[in-house]
C-alpha positions as CSV (number, residue, x, y, z in Angstrom):
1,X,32.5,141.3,65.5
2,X,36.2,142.9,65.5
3,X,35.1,145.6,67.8
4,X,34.5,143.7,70.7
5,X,38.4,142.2,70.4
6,X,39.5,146.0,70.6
7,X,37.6,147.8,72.9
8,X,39.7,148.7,76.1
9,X,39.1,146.7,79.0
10,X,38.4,148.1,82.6
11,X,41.4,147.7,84.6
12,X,41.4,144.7,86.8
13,X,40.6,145.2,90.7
14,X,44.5,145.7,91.9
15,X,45.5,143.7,95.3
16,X,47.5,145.2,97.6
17,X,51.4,143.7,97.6
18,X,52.1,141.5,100.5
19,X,54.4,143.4,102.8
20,X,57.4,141.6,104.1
21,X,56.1,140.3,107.1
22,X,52.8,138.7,105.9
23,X,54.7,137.5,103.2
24,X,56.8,135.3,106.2
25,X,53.7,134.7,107.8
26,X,52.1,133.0,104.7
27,X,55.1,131.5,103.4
28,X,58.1,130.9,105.9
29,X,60.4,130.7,102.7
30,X,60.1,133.8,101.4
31,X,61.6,135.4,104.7
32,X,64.8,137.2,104.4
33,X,67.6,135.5,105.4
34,X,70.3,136.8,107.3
35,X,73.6,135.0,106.6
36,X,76.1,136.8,108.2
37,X,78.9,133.6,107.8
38,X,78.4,133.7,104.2
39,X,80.8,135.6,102.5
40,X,79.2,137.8,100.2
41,X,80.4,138.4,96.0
42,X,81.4,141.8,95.0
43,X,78.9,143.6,93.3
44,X,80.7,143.3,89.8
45,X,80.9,139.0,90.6
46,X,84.4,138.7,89.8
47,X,87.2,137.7,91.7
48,X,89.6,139.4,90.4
49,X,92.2,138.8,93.4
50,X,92.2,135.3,91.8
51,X,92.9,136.6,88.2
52,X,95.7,138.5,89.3
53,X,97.5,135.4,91.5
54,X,100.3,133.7,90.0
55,X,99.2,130.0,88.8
56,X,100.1,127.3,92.0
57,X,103.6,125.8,91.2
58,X,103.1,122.2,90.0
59,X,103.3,119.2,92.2
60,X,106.9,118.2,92.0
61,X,107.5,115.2,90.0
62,X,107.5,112.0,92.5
63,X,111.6,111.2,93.5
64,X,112.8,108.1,94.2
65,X,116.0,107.3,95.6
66,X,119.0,106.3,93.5
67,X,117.9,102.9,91.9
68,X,119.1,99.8,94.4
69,X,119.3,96.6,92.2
70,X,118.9,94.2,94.9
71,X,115.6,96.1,96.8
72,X,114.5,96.2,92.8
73,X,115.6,92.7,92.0
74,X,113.6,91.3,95.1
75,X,110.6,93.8,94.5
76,X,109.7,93.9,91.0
77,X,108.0,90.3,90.7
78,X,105.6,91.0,93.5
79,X,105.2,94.6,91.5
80,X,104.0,92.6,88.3
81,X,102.5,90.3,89.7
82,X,99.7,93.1,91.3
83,X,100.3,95.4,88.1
84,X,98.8,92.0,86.6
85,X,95.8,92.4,88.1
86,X,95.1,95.9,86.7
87,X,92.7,95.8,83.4
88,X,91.9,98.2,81.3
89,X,88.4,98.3,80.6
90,X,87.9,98.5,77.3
91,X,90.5,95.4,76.8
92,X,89.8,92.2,78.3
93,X,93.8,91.7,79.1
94,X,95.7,93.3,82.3
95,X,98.0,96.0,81.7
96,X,101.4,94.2,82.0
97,X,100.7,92.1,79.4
98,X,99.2,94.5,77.2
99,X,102.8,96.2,77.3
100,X,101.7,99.2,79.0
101,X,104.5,98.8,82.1
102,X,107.8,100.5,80.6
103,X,110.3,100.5,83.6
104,X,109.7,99.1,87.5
105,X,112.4,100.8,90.1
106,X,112.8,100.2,94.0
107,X,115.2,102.6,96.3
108,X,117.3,101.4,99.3
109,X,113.6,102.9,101.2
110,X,111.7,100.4,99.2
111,X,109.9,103.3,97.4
112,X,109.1,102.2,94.2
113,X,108.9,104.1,90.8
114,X,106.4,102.6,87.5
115,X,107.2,104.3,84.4
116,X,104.2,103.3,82.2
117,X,102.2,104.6,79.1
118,X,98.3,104.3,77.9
119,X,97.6,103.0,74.5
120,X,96.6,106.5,73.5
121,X,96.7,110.1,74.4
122,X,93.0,110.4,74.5
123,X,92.7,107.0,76.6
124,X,89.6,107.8,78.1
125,X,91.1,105.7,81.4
126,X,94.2,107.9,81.6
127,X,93.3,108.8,85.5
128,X,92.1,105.4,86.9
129,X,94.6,103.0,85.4
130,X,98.0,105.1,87.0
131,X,95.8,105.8,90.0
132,X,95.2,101.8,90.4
133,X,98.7,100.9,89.4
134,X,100.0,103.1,92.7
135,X,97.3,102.0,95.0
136,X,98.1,98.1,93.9
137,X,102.5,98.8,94.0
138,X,101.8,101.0,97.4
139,X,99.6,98.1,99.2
140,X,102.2,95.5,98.6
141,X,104.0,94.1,101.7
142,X,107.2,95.7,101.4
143,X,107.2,98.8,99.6
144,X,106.8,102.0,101.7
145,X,106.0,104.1,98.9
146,X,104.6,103.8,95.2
147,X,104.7,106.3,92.5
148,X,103.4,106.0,89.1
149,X,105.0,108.1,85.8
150,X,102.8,108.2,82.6
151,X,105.6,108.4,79.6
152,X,105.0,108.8,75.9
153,X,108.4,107.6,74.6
154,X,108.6,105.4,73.2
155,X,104.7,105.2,71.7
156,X,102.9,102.3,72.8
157,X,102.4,100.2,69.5
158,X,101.1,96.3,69.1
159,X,104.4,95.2,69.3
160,X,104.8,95.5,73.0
161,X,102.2,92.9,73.7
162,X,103.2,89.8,75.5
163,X,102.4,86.7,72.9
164,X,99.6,85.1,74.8
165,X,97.9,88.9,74.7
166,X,98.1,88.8,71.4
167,X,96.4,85.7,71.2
168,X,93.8,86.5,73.3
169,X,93.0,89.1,71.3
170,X,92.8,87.6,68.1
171,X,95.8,90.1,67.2
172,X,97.6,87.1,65.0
């Protein structure tokens, strides 16, 4: 019974191995491609040029002008009134009234500087809400220029929300 499991085998009948060009023939895929405008990996697959670079410099922090109170004075209630209609959107109340908009500046250029926070380090809308604050400040009619500052100080707490925030929130 066990002997028949064990007893060697006769060697299957071996097929010859395609060559190359009936390989192609069968299978257009399997043809060798020559790529001669793709550049090609070192045989170790490191690039160690890009090790041994110095890191980029970091983008330079966005410069206003010196602060002009009258271009600000004239600018900032159109500013709020599209920062307004930035949400975050975990919280159904807009960003200005939520407390997150710190400082709102305007140059003699009308370029116009946001200093604002998130409600948390780990705000997991830390890119979009900045990034739709500038495209909302940059798209009003008069301002050539918007640029949006994430601060941490002071920490954004409760207390910063307007009153009828609060209250839409059930925060009393």
């Amino acid at each position: 019974m066990f002997s028949s499991l064990f007893k060697k085998s006769e060697p299957a009948a071996t097929t010859p191995e395609p060559t190359p060009t009936s390989a192609a023939a069968d299978n257009p895929l399997a043809a060798p491609v020559d790529t001669p405008d793709v550049p090609q990996a070192p045989s170790h697959g490191l690039d160690v040029g890009a090790l041994l670079e110095p890191p980029a410099a970091p983008a330079a922090a966005a410069q206003i002008g010196p602060r002009d109170e009258a271009r600000t004075t004239e600018l900032t209630p159109k500013v709020i009134e599209a920062i307004s209609t930035v949400f975050d959107p975990e919280i159904p109340v807009n960003i200005y009234e939520l407390g997150l908009i710190y400082k709102i500046e305007a140059d003699a250029d009308s370029r116009v500087k946001v200093e604002m926070t998130l409600t948390s380090p780990a705000c997991p809308s830390a890119q979009q809400l900045p990034s739709e604050v500038r495209y909302k400040v940059k798209a009003l009619e008069g301002v050539s220029d918007a640029f949006v500052e994430v601060v941490w100080e002071p920490a954004w707490t409760k207390d910063l929300m307007s009153e009828d925030a609060k209250i839409g929130l059930g925060m009393f």
